[in-house]
C-alpha positions as CSV (number, residue, x, y, z in Angstrom):
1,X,-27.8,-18.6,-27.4
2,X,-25.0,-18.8,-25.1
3,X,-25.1,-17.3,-22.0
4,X,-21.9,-16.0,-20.9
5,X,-20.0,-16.3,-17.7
6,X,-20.6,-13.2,-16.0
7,X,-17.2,-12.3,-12.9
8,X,-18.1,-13.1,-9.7
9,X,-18.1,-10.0,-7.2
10,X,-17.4,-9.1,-3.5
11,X,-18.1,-5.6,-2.3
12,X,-16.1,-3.0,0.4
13,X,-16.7,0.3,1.2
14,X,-19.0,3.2,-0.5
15,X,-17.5,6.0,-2.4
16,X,-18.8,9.0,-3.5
17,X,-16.8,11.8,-5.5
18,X,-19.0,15.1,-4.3
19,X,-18.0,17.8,-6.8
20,X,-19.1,21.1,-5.6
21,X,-19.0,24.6,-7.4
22,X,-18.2,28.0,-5.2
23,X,-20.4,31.2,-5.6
24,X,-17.8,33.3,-6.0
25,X,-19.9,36.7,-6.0
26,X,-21.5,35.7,-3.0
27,X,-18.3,34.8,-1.3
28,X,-17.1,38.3,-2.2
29,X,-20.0,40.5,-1.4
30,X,-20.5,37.9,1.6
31,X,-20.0,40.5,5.5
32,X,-17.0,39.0,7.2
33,X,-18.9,37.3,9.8
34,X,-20.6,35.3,7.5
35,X,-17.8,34.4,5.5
36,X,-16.0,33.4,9.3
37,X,-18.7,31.2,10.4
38,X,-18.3,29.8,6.9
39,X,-14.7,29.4,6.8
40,X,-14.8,27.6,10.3
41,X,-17.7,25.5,9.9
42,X,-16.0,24.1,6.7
43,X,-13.0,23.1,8.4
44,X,-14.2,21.8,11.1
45,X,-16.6,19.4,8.5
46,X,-13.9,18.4,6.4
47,X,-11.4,18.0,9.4
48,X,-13.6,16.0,11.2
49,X,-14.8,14.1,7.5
50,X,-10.7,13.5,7.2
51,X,-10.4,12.1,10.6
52,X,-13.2,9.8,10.0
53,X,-15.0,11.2,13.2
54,X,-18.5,10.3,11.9
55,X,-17.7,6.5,11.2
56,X,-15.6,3.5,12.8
57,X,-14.0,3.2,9.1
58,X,-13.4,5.0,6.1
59,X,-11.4,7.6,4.6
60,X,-12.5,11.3,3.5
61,X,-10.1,14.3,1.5
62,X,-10.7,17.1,0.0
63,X,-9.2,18.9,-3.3
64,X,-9.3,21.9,-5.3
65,X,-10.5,21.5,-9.0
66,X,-8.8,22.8,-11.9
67,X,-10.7,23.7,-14.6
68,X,-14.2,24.7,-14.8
69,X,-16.0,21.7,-13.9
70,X,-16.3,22.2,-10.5
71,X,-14.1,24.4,-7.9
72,X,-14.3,21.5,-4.7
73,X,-14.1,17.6,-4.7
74,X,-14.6,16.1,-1.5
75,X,-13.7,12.6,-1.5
76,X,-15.1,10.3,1.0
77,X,-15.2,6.4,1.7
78,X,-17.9,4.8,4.1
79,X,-18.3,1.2,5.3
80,X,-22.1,1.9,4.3
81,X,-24.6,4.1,2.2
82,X,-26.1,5.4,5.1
83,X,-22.3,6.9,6.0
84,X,-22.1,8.9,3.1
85,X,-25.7,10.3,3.2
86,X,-25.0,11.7,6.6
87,X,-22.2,13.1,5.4
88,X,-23.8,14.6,2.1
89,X,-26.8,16.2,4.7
90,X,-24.1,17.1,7.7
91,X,-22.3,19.3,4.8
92,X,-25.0,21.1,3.9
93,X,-26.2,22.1,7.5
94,X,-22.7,24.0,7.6
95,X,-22.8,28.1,6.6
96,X,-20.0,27.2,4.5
97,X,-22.8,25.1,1.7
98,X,-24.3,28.3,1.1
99,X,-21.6,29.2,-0.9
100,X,-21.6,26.0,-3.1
101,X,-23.6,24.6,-5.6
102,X,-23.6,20.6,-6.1
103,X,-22.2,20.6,-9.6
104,X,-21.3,17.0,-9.9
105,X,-21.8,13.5,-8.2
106,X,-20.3,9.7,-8.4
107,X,-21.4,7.1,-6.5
108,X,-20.0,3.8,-6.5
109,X,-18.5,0.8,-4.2
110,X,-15.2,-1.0,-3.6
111,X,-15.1,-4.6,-5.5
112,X,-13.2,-7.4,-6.6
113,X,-13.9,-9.7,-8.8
114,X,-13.2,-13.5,-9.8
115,X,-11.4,-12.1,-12.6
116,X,-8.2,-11.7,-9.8
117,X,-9.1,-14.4,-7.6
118,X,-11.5,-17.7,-8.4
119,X,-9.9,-19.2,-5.2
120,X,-11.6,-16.2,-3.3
121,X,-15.0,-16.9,-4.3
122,X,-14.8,-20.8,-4.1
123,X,-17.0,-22.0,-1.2
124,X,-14.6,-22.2,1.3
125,X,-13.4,-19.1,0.4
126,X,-9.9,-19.3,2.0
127,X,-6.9,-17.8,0.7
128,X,-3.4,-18.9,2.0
129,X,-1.1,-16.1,0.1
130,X,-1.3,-13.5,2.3
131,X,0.1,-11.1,-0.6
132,X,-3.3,-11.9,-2.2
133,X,-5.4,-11.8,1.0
134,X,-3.8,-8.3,1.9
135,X,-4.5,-7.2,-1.7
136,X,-7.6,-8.0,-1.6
137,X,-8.6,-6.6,1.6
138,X,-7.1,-3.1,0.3
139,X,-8.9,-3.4,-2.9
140,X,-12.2,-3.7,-0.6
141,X,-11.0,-1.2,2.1
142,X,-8.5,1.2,0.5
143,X,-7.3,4.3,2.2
144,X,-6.7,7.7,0.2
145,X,-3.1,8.2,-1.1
146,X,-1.8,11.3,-0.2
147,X,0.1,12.1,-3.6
148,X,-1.1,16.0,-4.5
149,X,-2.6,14.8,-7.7
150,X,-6.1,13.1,-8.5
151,X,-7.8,12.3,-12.1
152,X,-11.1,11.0,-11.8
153,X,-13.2,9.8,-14.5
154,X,-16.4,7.2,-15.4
155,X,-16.1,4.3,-17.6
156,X,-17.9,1.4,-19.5
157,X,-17.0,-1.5,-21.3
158,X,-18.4,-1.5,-24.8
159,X,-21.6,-3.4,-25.9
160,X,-21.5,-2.8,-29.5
161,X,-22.1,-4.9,-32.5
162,X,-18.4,-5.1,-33.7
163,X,-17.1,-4.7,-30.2
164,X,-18.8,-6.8,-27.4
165,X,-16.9,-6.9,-24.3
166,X,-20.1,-8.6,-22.7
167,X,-20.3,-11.2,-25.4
168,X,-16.7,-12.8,-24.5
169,X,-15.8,-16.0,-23.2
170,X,-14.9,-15.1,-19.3
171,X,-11.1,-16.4,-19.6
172,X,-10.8,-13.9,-23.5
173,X,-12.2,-11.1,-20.7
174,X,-9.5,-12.2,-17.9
175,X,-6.6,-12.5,-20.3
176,X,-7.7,-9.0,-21.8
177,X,-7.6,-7.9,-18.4
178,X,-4.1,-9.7,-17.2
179,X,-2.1,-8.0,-20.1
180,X,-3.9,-4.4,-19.5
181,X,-2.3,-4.8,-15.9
182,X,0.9,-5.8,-17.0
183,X,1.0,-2.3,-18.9
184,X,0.6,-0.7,-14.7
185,X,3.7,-2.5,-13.6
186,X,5.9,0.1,-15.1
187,X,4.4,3.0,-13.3
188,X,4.7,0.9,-10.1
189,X,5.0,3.4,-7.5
190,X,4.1,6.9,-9.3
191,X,0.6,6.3,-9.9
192,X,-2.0,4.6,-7.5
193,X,-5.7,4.2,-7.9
194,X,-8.6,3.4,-6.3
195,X,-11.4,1.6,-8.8
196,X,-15.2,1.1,-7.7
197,X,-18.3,-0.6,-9.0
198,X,-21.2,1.1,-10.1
199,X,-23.4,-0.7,-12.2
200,X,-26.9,0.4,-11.0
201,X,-25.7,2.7,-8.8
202,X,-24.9,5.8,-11.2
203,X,-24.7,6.5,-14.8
204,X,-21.3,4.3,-16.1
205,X,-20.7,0.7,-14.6
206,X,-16.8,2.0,-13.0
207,X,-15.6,5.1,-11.1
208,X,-11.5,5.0,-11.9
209,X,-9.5,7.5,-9.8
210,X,-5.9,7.6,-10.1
211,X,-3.5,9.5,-7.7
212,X,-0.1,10.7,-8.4
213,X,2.9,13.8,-7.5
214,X,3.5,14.5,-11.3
215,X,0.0,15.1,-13.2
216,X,2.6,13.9,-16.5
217,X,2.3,10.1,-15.0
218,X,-1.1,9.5,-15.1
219,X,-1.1,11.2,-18.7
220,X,1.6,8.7,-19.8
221,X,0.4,6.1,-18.1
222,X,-3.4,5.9,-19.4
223,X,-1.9,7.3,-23.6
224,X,-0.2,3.8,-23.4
225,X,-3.1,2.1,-21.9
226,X,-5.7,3.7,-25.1
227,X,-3.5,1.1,-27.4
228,X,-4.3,-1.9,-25.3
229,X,-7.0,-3.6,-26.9
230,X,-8.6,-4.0,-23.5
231,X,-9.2,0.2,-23.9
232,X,-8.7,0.4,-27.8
233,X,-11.4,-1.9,-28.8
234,X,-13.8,-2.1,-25.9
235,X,-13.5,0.4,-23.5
236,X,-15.6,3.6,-23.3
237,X,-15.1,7.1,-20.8
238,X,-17.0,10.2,-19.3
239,X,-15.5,13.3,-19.1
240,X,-12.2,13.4,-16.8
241,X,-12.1,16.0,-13.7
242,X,-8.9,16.6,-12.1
243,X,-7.5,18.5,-9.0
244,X,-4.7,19.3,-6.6
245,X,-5.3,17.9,-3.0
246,X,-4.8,20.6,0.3
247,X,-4.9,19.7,3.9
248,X,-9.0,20.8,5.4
249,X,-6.4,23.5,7.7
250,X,-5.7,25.5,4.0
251,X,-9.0,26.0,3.1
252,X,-9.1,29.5,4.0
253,X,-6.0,30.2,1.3
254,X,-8.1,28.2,-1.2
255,X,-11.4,30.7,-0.5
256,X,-8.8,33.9,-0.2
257,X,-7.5,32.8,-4.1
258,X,-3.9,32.3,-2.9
259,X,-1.2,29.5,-3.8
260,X,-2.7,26.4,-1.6
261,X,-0.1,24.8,-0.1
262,X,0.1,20.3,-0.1
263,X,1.5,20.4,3.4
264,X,-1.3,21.5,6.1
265,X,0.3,25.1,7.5
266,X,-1.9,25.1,10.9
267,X,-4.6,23.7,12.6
268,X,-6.6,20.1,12.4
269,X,-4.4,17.0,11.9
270,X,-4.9,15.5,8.0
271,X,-4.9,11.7,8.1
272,X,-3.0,10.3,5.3
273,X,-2.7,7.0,3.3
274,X,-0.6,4.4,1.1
275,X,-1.6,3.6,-2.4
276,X,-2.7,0.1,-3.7
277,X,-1.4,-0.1,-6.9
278,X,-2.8,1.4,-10.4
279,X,-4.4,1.2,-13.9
280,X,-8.0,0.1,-14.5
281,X,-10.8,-1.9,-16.5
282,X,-13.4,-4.1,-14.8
283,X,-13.6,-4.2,-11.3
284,X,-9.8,-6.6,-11.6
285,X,-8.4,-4.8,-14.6
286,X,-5.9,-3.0,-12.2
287,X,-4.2,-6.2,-11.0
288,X,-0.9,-4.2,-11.3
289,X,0.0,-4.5,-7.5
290,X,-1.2,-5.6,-4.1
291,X,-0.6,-6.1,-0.5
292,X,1.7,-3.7,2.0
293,X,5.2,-3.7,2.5
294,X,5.7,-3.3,6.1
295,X,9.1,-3.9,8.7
296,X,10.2,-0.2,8.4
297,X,12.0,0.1,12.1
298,X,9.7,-1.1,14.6
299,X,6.3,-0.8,12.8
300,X,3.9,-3.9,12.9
301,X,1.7,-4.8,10.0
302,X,-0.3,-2.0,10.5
303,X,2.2,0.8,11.4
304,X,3.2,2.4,14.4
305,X,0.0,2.8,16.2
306,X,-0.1,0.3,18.7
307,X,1.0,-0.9,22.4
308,X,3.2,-3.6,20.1
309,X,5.1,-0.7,18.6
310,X,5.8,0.8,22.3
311,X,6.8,-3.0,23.1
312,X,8.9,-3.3,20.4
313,X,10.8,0.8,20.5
314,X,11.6,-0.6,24.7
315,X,13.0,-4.0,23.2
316,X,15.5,-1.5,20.9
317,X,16.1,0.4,23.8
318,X,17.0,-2.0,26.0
319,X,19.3,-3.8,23.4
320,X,21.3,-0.3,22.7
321,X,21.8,-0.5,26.4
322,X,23.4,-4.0,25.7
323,X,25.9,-2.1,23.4
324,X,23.8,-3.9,20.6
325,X,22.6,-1.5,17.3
326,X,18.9,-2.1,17.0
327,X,17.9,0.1,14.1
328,X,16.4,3.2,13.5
329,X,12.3,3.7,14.0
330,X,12.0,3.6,10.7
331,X,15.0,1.9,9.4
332,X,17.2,4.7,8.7
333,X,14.5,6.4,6.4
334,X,14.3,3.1,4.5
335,X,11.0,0.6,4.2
336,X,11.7,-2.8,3.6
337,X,9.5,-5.9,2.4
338,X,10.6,-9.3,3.2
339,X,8.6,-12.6,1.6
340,X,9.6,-16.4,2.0
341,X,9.5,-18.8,-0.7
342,X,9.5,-22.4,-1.5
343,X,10.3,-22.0,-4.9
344,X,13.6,-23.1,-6.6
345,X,16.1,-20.5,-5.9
346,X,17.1,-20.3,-9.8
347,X,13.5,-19.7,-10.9
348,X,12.8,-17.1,-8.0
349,X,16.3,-15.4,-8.8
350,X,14.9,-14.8,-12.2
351,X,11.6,-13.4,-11.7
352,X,13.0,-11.4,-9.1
353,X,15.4,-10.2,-12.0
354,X,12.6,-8.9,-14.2
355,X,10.4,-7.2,-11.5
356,X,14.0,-5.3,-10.5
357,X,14.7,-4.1,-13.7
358,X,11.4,-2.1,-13.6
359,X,12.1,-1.6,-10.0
360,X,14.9,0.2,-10.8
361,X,13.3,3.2,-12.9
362,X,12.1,4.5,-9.7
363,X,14.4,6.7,-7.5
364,X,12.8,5.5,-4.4
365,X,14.0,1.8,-5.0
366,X,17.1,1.0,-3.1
367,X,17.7,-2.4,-3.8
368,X,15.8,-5.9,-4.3
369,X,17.7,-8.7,-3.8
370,X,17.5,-12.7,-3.0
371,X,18.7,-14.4,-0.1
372,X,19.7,-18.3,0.3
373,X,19.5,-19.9,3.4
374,X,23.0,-21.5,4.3
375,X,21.2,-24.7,5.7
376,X,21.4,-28.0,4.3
377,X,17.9,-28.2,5.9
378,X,15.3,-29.6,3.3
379,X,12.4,-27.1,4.3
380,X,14.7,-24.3,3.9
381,X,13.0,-21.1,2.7
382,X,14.5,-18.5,0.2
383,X,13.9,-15.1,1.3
384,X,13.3,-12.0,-1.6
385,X,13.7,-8.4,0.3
386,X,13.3,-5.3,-0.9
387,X,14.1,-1.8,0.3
388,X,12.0,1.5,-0.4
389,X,12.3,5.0,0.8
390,X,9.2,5.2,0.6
391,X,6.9,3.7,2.5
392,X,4.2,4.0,0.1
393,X,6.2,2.6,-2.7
394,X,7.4,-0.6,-0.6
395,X,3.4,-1.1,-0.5
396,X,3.4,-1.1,-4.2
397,X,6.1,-3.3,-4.7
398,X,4.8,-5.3,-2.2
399,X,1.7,-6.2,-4.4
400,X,4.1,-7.1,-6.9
401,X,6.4,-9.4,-5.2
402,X,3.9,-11.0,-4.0
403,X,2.9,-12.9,-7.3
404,X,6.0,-14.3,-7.1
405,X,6.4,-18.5,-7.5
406,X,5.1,-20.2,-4.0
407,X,5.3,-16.8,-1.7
408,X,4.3,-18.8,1.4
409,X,4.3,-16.0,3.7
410,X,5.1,-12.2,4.5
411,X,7.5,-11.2,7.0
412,X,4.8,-9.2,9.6
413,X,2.2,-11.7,8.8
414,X,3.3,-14.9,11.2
415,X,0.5,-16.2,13.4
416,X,-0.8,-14.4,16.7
417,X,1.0,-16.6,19.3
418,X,5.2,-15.6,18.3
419,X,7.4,-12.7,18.4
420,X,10.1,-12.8,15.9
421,X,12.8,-10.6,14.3
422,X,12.2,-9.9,10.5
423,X,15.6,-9.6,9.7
424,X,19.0,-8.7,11.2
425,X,21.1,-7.7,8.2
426,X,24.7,-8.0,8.4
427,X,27.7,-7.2,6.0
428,X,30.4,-9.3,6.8
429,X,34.3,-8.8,6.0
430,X,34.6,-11.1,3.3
431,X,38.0,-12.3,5.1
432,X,36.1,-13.6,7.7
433,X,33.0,-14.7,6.2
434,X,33.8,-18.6,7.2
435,X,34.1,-17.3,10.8
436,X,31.3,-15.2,11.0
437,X,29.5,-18.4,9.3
438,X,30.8,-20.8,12.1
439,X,30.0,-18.8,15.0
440,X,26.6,-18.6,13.4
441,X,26.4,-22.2,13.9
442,X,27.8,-22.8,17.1
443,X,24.8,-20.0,18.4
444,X,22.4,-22.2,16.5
445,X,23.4,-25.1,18.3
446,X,22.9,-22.7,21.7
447,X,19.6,-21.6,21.0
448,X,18.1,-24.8,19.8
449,X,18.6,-26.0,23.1
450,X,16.8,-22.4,24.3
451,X,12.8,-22.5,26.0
452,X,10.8,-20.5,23.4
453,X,13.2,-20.8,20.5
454,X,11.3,-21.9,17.3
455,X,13.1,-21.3,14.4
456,X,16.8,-19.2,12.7
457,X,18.5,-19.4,9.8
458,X,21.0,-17.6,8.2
459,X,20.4,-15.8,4.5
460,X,23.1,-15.0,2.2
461,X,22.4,-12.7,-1.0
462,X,23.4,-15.3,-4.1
463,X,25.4,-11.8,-5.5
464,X,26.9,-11.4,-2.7
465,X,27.8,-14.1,-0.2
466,X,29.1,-11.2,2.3
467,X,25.7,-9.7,2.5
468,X,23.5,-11.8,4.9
469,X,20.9,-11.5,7.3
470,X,19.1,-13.8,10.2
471,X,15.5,-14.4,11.1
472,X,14.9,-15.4,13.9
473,X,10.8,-16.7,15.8
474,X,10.4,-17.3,19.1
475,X,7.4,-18.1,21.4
476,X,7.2,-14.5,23.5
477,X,9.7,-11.5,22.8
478,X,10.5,-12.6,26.9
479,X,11.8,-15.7,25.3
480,X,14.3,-13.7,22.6
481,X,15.1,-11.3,25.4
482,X,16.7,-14.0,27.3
483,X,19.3,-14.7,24.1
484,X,20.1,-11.5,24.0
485,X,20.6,-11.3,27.7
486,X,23.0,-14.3,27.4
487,X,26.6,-14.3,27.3
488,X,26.3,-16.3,24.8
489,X,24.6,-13.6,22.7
490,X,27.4,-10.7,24.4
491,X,30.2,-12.3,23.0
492,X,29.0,-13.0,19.6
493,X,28.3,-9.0,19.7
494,X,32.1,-8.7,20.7
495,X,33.2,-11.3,18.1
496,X,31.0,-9.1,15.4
497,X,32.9,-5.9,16.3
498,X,35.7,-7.6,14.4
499,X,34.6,-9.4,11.2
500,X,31.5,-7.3,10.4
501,X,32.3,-3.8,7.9
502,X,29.7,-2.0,9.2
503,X,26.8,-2.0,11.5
504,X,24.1,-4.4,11.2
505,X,21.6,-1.8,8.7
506,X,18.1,-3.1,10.6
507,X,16.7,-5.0,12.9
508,X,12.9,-5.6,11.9
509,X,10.6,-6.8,14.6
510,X,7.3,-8.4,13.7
C-alpha cells in the first residue's frame, strides 16, 4: 500500500490555554485580607505573565469565560515548555489559586507546514519574499490580538472509512486547504487567529483560536466554513469555549461581579498585539493572510520602540523647521503598506482590483491603489500601497498583498546598510502636473550627481495621474539630510507651494 506524503513541519513557540474555574463560596465567605492578598497577588502574576517578565519572548492574556465551562482563561505563549511550566507552578504559589480550580487545559505549539511553503523546507531553506518570510515568522511567533473577543476550540482531521483526510494525495490535501483559505479572505481584518500543533501533545492534533470585536464574525465566519468540504467532509471538533478579554488591572471588577471593562482603568501596563490573519485546518489551512504592514509616521518594521524611531521623529523635526511638512507620527491616524513589483502593471492592476473589492467591505480600508513609475527605466518597479486605520488591519492586508505576482520587496524591509523614505505622497494640481513632473526631473538629475544617493523615482496612481508619490534610498539619513539641506531641495518646496492642492499626506521613513 501506498504510503502517503505526510506535510513537512517547523515549530515556534508553546501555547497553552489554562482554563480555570472560581470557588465562588469561598471567595465570598473568604476575610477581607485574604481576599486582598489574593486580589494583589493575581495582578501582579498576570501583569507580570502580560509583560512577559518571566521570559525573553512570548506573549500572556487573560479573559473572562462566559458560560459554565470555566470562569478564567489565561492565555500564554513561551519560546519553550519549560516557560510555561514555570508559569503553571508560579500561579499556583499565589493566594489568589486557592480560589480556583483547574477546570480545563490545551497544550499545543506554533507550526507551519509545507502545505504553505515547500520552498521553506527545501535544503537551503531560503525565502526571498519577505511577505512570506514575515508570515511565516508570525505564524511561528505570533503575538496576542487585542480584539475583546476569543473562541477557542480542538480539532481533528477525519480518519474514517468514507472520509480519510490521512489517506489523500498531499497536493488533493493542499488544494483542500488553499480553497478553505480563500473562504478567510472575506473576513480579512475582523477575525484573526492563532493555530497550533498538537499531535502528541494533548488530546486533538490542532488548538484553533480565533479573536475578534463582534462575537457575530467568528460565528459567520466558521457557519460558511462547515460547507467547505475541507470541514464538511473531513474535519472533526471539541467543544468550543469562549470569553471576553480584560486588562490583569480589572481583575478586581471581574472577582467583585461588576461590568469588566476592555480598556485597563488603573494600574499595570497591558501589552498588546496585531493579528496574523484567520480561519483554520491543518497547521497551513489558515493561509488567508500574512506579514505586517508597517510605515505608519515614523515607525520602523517593528514599531515605535527603538533609538531609529527617535532618529527618525528628529529628522521630521528638523524638516518642519525647514518649512517642509513631514507627516504625522503615525500618519495622520492612518497605516499604510507599500510593496514593489516586477510584475506587468496590467496583470498587478487586476489582482489588485479583486483583493480591493473585498478590501472595501471593511470600514477601516481607506484606499488601495497602484502606482507606475514615470521612468522609461527598464528595471522600473510598480508600487501597490494601501492605507488602513488600523494598524492591525494594514497587518492583515499586508499578508494578502503580499501574494501578489513577483512582490520583490516590502517597503520597511530594505537591507541594513540604507536609510530611505517610504513614500512622499503628493497631489498635484492637475494644471501643473507637467511642471511638477519636470521639476521632478531636473532634481533627479541633481541628486544623481549627490554622495550617498542610490535610487528615486516618481509613482503616479494609473487612476489618477495627479496622485503621485516618490521613494527615495540613500546610503545614511546624513546623506538625505544634505538634499534636504540644499537649495536645491528649498526651492522645489517653494515651487510646490504653487502646483500641489494640498500638503504632501506622509512621509514614511524606513
Amino acid at each position: 500500500m501506498e504510503r502517503r506524503q505526510p506535510p513537512q513541519t517547523d515549530e515556534g513557540w508553546y501555547v497553552l490555554h489554562d482554563f480555570r474555574s472560581i470557588d465562588w463560596d469561598a471567595w465570598r465567605n473568604a476575610p477581607e485580607h485574604r481576599r486582598s492578598r489574593a486580589l494583589e497577588e493575581g495582578i501582579d502574576y498576570l501583569s507580570a505573565a502580560s509583560d512577559v517578565a518571566d521570559a525573553e519572548e512570548g506573549d500572556s492574556a487573560v479573559f473572562s469565560v462566559l458560560g459554565h465551562k470555566a470562569d478564567l482563561l489565561i492565555l500564554h505563549l513561551r519560546p519553550t515548555l519549560a516557560d510555561l511550566d514555570t508559569l503553571e507552578r508560579r500561579f499556583e504559589q499565589t493566594a489568589l489559586a486557592e480560589f480556583t480550580e483547574r477546570a480545563d487545559s490545551y497544550l499545543s505549539v506554533t507550526e507551519v507546514s509545507g502545505y504553505m511553503s515547500q520552498e521553506y523546507f527545501e535544503e537551503d531553506g531560503e525565502i526571498e519574499d519577505t511577505g512570506t518570510k514575515r508570515y511565516i515568522e508570525s505564524r511561528l511567533q505570533p503575538t496576542i490580538p487585542d480584539s475583546e473577543f476569543v473562541s477557542f476550540y480542538p480539532m481533528d482531521k477525519r480518519r474514517g472509512p468514507e472520509h480519510n483526510w490521512y489517506d489523500l494525495p498531499f497536493d488533493e490535501r493542499a488544494d483542500h486547504l488553499s480553497s478553505h483559505g480563500d473562504i478567510g479572505r472575506d473576513y480579512a481584518g475582523h477575525v484573526t487567529q492563532i493555530i497550533s500543533g498538537s499531535v502528541g501533545l494533548d488530546d486533538f492534533e490542532w488548538g484553533v483560536t480565533l479573536f475578534a470585536d463582534d462575537p457575530t464574525d467568528v460565528k459567520e465566519l466558521l457557519t460558511e466554513m462547515r460547507f467547505d468540504p475541507s470541514s464538511s467532509a473531513f474535519a472533526e471538533f471539541g467543544r468550543f469555549l469562549s470569553a471576553r478579554r480584560f486588562p490583569p488591572a480589572n481583575l478586581e471588577a471581574f472577582l467583585a461581579g461588576e461590568e469588566v471593562p476592555q480598556e485597563q482603568e488603573s494600574g499595570h501596563d497591558h501589552h498588546h498585539a496585531g493579528g496574523h490573519g484567520h480561519g483554520h485546518g491543518d497547521s497551513d489551512g489558515a493561509h488567508h493572510g500574512h506579514g505586517h504592514g508597517h510605515g505608519h509616521g515614523s515607525d520602523g518594521p517593528h514599531g515605535d520602540t527603538s533609538d531609529e524611531s527617535e532618529d527618525d521623529e528628529s529628522v521630521r523635526s528638523e524638516l518642519e523647521e525647514l518649512g517642509v511638512y513631514a507627516g504625522q507620527p503615525h500618519g495622520e491616524d492612518v497605516h499604510a503598506v507599500v510593496l514593489y513589483s516586477a510584475a506587468d502593471a496590467d496583470e498587478l492592476f487586476e489582482e489588485v482590483e479583486g483583493l480591493r473589492t473585498n478590501f472595501d467591505h471593511y470600514d477601516t480600508h481607506v484606499k488601495t491603489a497602484v502606482y507606475e513609475s514615470q521612468s522609461d527605466d527598464s528595471d522600473a518597479e510598480t508600487a501597490v500601497v494601501s492605507l488602513w486605520e488600523t494598524d492591525r488591519a494594514a497587518n492583515t492586508a499586508a499578508g494578502f498583498l503580499a501574494d501578489l505576482p513577483d512582490i520583490v520587496r516590502q517597503a520597511g524591509d530594505d537591507e541594513d546598510d540604507s536609510w530611505g523614505t517610504m513614500g512622499m505622497f503628493y497631489t498635484v494640481k492637475p494644471e501643473h502636473r507637467g511642471d511638477f513632473v519636470g521639476v521632478f526631473d531636473d532634481a533627479a538629475e541633481i541628486l544623481a550627481e549627490m554622495d550617498g544617493h542610490r535610487k528615486t523615482d516618481l509613482l503616479a496612481n494609473r487612476e489618477d495621474e495627479n496622485d503621485m508619490f516618490i521613494a527615495s534610498r540613500w546610503d545614511s539619513r546624513e546623506d538625505a539630510m544634505q538634499f534636504f539641506r540644499s537649495e536645491e531641495f528649498s526651492e522645489a518646496v517653494e515651487f510646490g507651494r504653487d502646483v500641489l492642492a494640498d500638503r504632501p499626506r506622509h512621509v514614511f521613513l524606513a
